[in-house]
N, C-alpha and C positions, 0 to 999 in steps of 0.2 A: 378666091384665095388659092394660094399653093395649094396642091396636092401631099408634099412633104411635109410643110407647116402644118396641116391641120393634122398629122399623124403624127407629130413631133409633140401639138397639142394633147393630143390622145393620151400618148405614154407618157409625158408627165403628168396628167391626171390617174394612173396607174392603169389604164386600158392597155391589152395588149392584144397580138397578131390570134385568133385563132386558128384561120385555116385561108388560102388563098385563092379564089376561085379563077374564073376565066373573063370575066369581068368585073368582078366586085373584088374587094377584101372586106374581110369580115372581122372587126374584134371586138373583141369582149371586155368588159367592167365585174371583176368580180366580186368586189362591192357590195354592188346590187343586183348580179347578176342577169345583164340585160347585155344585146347585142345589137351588132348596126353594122351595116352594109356601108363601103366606101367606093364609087367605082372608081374606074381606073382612066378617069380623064385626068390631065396635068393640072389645069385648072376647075374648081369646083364653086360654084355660086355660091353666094357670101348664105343664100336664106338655106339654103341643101344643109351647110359645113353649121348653121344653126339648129338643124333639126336630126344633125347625127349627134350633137352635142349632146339635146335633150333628149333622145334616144338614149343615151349611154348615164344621163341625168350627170352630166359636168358642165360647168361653165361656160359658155357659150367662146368662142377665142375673141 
């Protein structure tokens, strides 16, 4: 999957940007207060973009 798409999925599960690193992005669920790493390839493997999902405990896209 996109890169965009799944960060698009992000924020409207109400995840947003914490901080940007040099190869990851990193945001946060304050929810539940949990975080996950995104790196910064265009495309992201469908099982990766599953397991930042349940990291963040949202719905998988």
């Amino acid at each position: 999957m996109k890169r965009r798409k799944l960060i698009r999925h992000l924020e409207q599960h109400g995840c947003y940007l914490l901080r940007e690193g040099k190869k990851h992005t990193v945001y946060y669920n304050p929810i539940n207060n949990m975080i996950s790493t995104i790196p910064r390839h265009t495309e992201i493997v469908n099982k990766l973009a599953r397991k930042i999902c349940k990291d963040l405990d949202i719905p998988p896209p």
